[in-house]
C-alpha positions in Angstrom: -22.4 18.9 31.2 -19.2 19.8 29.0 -16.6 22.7 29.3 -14.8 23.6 26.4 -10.9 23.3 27.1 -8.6 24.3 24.5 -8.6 23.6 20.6 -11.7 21.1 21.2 -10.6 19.1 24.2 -13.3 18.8 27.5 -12.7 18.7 30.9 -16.1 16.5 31.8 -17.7 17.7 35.0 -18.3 15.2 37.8 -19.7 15.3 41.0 -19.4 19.4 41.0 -15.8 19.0 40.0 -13.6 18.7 37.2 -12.4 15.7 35.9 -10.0 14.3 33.6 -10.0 16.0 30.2 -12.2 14.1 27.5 -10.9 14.2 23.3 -14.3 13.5 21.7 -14.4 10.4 18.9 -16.7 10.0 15.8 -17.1 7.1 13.7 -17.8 6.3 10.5 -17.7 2.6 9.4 -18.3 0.1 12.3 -17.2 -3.4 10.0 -14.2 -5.2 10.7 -11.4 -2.4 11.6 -14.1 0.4 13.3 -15.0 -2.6 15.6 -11.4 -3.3 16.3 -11.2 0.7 16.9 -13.4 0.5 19.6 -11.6 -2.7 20.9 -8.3 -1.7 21.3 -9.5 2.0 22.7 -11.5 -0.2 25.2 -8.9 -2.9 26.2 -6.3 -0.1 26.3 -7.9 2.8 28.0 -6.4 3.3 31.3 -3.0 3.2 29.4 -4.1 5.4 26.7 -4.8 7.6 29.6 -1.7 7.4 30.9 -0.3 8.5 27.8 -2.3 10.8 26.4 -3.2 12.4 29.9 -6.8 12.5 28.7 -9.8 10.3 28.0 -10.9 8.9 24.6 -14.0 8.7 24.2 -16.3 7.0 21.3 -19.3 9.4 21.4 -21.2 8.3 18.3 -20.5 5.9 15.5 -22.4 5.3 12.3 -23.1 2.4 10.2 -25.7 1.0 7.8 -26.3 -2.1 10.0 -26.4 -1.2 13.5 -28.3 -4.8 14.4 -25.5 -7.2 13.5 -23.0 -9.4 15.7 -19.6 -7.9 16.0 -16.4 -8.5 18.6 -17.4 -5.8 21.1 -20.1 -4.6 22.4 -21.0 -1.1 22.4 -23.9 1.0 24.1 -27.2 1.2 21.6 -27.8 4.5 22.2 -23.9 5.4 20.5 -25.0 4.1 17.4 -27.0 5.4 14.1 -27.7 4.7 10.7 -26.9 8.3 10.0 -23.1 9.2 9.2 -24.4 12.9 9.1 -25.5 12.6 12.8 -22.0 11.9 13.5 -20.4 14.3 11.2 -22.9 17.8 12.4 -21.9 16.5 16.3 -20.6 19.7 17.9 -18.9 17.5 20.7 -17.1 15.4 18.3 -13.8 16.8 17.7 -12.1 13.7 15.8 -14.1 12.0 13.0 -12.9 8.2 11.9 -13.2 7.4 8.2 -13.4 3.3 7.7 -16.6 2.9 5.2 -14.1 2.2 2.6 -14.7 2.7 -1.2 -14.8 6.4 -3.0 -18.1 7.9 -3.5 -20.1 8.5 -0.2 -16.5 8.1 1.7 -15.4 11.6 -0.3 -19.1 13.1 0.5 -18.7 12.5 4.1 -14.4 13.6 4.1 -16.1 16.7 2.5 -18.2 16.8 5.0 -16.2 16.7 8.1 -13.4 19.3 7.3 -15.8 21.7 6.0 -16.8 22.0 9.9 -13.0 22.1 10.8 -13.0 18.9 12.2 -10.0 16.7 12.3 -9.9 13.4 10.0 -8.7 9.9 10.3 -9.1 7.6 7.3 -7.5 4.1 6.4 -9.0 4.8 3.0 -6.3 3.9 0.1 -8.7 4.4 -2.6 -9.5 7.6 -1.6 -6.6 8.9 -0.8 -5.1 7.8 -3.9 -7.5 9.5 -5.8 -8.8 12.8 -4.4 -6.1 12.6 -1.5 -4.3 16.1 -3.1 -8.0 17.9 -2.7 -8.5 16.6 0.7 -4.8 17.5 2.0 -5.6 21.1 0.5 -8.9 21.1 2.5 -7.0 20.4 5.3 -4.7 23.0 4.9 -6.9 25.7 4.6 -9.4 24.6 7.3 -6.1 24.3 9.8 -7.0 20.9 10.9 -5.3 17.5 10.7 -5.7 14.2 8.2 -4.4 11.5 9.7 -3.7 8.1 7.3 -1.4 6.0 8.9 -3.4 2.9 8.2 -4.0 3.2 4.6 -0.9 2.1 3.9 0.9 -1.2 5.8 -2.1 -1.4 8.2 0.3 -1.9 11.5 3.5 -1.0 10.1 4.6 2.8 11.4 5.5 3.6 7.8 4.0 6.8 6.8 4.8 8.5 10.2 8.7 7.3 10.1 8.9 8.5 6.6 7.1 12.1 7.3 9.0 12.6 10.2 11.6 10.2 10.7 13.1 11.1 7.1 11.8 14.7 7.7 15.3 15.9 7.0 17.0 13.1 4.9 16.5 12.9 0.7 14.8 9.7 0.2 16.1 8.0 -3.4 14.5 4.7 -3.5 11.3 2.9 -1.8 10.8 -0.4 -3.0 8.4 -2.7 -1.0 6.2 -5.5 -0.6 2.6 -4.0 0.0 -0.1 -6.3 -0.7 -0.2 -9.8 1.5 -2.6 -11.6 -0.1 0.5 -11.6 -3.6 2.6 -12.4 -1.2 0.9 -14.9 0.5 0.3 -16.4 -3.0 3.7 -16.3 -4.5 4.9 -17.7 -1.1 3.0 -20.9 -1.2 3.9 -21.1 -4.4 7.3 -20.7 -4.1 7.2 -23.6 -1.4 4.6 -26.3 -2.7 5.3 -25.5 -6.5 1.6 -25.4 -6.9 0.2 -23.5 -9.9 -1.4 -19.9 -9.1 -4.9 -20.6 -9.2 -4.5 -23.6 -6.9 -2.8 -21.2 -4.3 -4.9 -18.5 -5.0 -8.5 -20.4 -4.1 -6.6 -21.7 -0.9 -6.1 -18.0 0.1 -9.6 -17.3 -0.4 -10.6 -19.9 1.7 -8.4 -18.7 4.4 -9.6 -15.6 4.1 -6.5 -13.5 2.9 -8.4 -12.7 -0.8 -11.3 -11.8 -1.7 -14.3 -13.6 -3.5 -12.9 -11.1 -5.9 -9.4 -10.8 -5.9 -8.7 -8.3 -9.0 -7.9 -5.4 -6.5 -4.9 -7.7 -4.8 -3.7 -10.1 -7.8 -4.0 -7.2 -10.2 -1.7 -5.2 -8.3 -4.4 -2.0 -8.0 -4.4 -2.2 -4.3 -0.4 -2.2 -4.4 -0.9 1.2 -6.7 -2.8 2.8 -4.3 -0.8 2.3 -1.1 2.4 3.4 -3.6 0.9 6.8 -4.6 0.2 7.5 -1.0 3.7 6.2 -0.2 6.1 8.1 -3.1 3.7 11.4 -3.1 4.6 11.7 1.1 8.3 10.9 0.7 9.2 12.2 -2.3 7.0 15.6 -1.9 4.9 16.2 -5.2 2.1 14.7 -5.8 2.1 11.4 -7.7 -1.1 11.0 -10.0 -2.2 7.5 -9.9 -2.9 6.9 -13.6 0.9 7.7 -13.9 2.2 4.6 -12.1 2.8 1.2 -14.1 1.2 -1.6 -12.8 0.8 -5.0 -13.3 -0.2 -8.0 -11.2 0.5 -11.8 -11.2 -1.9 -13.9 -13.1 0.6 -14.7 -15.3 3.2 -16.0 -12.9 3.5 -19.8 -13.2 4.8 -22.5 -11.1 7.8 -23.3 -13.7 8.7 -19.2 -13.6 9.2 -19.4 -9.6 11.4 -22.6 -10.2 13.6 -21.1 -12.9 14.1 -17.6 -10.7 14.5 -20.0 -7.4 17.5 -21.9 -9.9 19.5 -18.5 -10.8 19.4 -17.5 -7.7 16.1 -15.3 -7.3 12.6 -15.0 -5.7 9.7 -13.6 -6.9 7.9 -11.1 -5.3 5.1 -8.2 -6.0 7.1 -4.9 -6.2 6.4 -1.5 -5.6 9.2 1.0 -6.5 9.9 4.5 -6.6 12.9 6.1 -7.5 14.1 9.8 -7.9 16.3 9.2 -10.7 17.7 12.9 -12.3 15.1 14.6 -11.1 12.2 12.4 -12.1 10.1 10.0 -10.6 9.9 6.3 -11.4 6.5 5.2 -10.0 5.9 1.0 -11.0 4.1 -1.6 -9.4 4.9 -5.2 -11.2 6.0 -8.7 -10.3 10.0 -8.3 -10.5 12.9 -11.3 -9.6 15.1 -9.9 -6.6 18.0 -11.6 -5.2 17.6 -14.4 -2.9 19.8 -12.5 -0.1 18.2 -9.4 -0.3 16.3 -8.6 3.0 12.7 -8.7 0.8 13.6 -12.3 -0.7 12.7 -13.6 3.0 9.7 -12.0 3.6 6.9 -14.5 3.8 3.1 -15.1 3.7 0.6 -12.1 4.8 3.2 -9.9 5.5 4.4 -6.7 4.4 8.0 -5.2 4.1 9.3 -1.5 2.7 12.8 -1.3 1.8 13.7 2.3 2.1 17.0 4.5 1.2 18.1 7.7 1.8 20.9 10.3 1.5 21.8 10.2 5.2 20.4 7.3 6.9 21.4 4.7 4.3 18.9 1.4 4.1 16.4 0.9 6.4 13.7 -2.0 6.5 10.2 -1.8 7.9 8.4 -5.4 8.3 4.9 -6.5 9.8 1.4 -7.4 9.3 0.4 -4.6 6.7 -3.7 -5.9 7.0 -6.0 -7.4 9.7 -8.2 -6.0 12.7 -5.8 -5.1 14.9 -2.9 -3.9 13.1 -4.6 -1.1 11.1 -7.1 -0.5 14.6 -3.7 0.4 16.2 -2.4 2.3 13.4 -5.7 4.4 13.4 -5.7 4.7 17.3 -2.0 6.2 16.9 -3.5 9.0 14.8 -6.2 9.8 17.2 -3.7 10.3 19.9 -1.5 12.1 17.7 -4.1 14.9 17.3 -5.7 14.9 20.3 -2.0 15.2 21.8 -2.1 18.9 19.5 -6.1 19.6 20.9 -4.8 19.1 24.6 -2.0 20.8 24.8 -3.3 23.8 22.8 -1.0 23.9 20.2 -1.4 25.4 16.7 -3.1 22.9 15.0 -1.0 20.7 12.2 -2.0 20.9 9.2 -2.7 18.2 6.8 1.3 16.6 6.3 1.0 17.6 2.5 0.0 21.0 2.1 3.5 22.4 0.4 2.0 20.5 -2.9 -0.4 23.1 -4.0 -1.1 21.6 -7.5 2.6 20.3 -8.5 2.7 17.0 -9.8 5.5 14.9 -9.6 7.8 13.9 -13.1 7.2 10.4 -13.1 9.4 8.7 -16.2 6.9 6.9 -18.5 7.5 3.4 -18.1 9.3 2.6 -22.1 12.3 4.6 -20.8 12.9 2.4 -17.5 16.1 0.5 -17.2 16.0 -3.1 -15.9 17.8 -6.5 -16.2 15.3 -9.0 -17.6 13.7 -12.7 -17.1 12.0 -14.0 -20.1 10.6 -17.4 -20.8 9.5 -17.9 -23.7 7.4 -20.8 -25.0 9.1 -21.9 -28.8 9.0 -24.9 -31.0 12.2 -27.1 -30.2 14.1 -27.0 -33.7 17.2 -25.9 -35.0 17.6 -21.8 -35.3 15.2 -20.9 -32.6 17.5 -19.3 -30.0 19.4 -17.7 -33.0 16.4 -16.2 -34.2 15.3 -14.9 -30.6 18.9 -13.5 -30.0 18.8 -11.9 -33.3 15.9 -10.0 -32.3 17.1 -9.1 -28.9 20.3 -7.9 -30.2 18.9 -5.4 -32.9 16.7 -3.6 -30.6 20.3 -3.3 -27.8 19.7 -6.1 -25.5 22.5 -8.6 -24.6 21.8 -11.9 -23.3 23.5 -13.4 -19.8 22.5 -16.4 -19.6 19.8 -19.0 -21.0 18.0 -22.2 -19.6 16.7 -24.9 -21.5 15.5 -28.0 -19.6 14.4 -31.2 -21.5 13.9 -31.6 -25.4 10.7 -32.5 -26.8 11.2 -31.9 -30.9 8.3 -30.4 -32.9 6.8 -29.6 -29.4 6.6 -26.4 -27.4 9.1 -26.0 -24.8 10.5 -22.9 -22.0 13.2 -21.3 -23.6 14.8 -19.0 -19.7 17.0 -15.9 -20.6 18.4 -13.3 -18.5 19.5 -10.3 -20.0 21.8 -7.6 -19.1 19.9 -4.1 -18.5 18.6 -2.8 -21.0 15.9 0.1 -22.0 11.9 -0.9 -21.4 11.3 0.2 -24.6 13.4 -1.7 -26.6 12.7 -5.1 -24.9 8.8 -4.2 -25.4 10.0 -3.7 -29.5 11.8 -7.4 -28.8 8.6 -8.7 -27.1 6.1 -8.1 -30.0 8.5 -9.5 -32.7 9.2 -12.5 -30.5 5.5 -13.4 -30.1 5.6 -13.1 -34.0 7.6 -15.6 -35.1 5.7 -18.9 -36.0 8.1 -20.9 -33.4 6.9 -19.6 -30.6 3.5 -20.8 -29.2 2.1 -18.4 -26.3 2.7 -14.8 -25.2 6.6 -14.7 -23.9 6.5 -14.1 -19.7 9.0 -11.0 -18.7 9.7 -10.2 -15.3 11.9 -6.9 -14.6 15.1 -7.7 -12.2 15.2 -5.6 -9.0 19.2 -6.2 -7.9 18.2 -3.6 -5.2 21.0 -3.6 -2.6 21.0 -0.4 -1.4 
């Protein structure tokens, strides 16, 4: 039999006495991160105990296939087909979000705060999308979202910049969030291999999917970035209001040329309170070779923050896998049950000051950037005179221009970098460019982030 103790803590009776205190777990989702839930809580229980003072314990967990092999074995009678089962559980005081996906995942987050239960989710695509109703919910229900794991799996991001940065301005976040681009670009940055070559070697591997748009079209990047700017800027970012674009049209010869003035390339995604508005941009962008990003490698992720007071900081690990997002989502179960044991007032979801107040985020034309721009032309006389000319009507100067090889009457790269200049003018410059009758495929242009903070 159970005792009630506190804000939904137990003390579990024993042998006519009572025994350590009990925080009650529900899960949702038992695929590749639930299982590694119930791993690490296993493998780590007498020191969770020692920490937390209390017992964690995994009372029920829902999935649609109960019958198939996973990493850890788990008592039959814990599991059901029936995610309500879990939900409508008066002992459960924590419920575990990690279906994934929108629909039923909002039915179910519905669900469990309408009973004033508290929430953990790893879900970016939810949050990204209906995250400003569920933080509300929160709020008014007095119980706790928890989300570290939607964003950097492992990586302690969200928490550093809630609390961390708590009372620091934060101007700029610009950051590496998606490992399977940066696994790509990497490889192709060291075997000069072409992207799809690379890209079919990271499916094999198992670091994209069988469908990759969500990674290579830079969505998944968008989502973790609204999550991201909307917690440390404080107003809500709407998704549809963030640029983004992936890298499919990244090419061997473009990592060579950046790599030659000085450059890598890398999947960005920024935000920057600039005059009091918001930019918000996910895109493929050169940054300097000696800037801490340039060196960060294969699978992993990196998030170059600065702020008013603390000046630049860098957080750097494995922003996917089993493990890393189980131990970002076990953090948020010990950070509430730490408030359910010790009877405090419970903490609201970390975003309810929002109410409906969206953040000014600056459409995209009236960014400032340096360029990169290759562009494919006909080698003949008054080419690059003709390009310049257009460049220098709509305000942009050139720095410096690259031209390897000859080949006359055939296409060949024509590199410029420009000084900064105004998004909108350079898209004006793009569309007459990819006019003229020299020039023989759509011009590539990459935004320069010189970020050095």
């Amino acid at each position: 039999m159970e005792k009630r103790a506190g804000l939904g803590a137990r003390q579990v009776m024993g042998g006519g006495r009572l025994t350590m205190k009990a925080v009650q777990v529900g899960i949702l989702g038992f695929g590749t991160v639930g299982s590694g839930v119930v791993r690490l809580i296993r493998e780590n229980g007498a020191l969770l105990e020692r920490r937390l003072g209390a017992q964690i314990v995994i009372r029920r967990i829902a999935d649609i296939d109960v019958t198939r092999a996973r990493n850890v074995d788990v008592d039959p009678a814990v599991l059901t087909t029936d995610a309500m089962a879990v939900i409508e559980d008066p002992a459960i005081d924590i419920v575990v979000e990690l279906i994934g996906g929108r629909d039923a995942a909002l039915r179910f987050c519905r669900e469990v705060l309408a009973r004033k239960k508290h929430l953990v989710t790893a879900n970016k695509a939810l949050l990204s999308t209906h995250g400003l109703e569920l933080y509300q919910t929160a709020a008014r229900q007095r119980v706790s979202i928890g989300f570290e794991a939607s964003v950097c799996g492992g990586i302690p991001l969200l928490r550093a910049v809630k609390e961390g940065l708590v009372g620091d301005r934060v101007r700029s976040i610009i950051g590496i969030l998606n490992g399977t681009c940066n696994y790509i670009l990497t490889k192709m940055t060291e075997s000069q291999r072409p992207f799809a070559e690379v890209l079919s070697e990271a499916q094999a591997k198992g670091y994209a999917e069988a469908n990759p748009s969500l990674d290579i079209d830079g969505i998944d990047t968008a989502h973790k970035l609204q999550i991201l700017a909307t917690l440390a800027f404080g107003a809500y970012v709407p998704l549809d209001r963030i640029h983004v674009e992936g890298i499919r049209r990244i090419d061997a010869s473009d990592i060579e040329y950046a790599r030659d003035l000085g450059y890598r390339i890398k999947l960005l995604a920024i935000a920057k309170q600039l005059n009091g508005e918001l930019e918000a941009r996910v895109h493929p962008a050169l940054i300097p070779e000696d800037h801490l990003l340039a060196s960060v490698g294969g699978v992993y992720n990196a998030v170059y923050v600065v702020g008013d007071a603390v000046g630049s900081l860098m957080f750097y690990g494995r922003g996917a896998g089993q493990m890393p997002t189980a131990s970002a989502v076990v953090s948020d179960i010990v950070e509430i049950a730490r408030s359910l044991l010790q009877d405090a007032p419970v903490r609201a979801a970390p975003l309810p000051q929002l109410s409906e107040h969206e953040a000014e985020v600056r459409d995209i034309t009236l960014v400032r950037s340096c360029y990169y721009l290759r562009i494919m032309a006909i080698d003949k006389p008054g080419v690059l005179s003709k390009v310049a000319g257009i460049l220098g009507n709509n305000n942009i100067s050139i720095v410096s221009v690259i031209q390897k090889g000859r080949q006359e009457q055939s296409a060949v790269p024509i590199v410029m970098m420009t000084h900064e200049a105004i998004e909108g003018d350079m898209q004006r410059s793009l569309k007459a460019i990819d006019h003229l009758d020299v020039v023989s495929q759509e011009t590539v242009c990459l935004r320069v982030e010189g970020v050095t903070g």
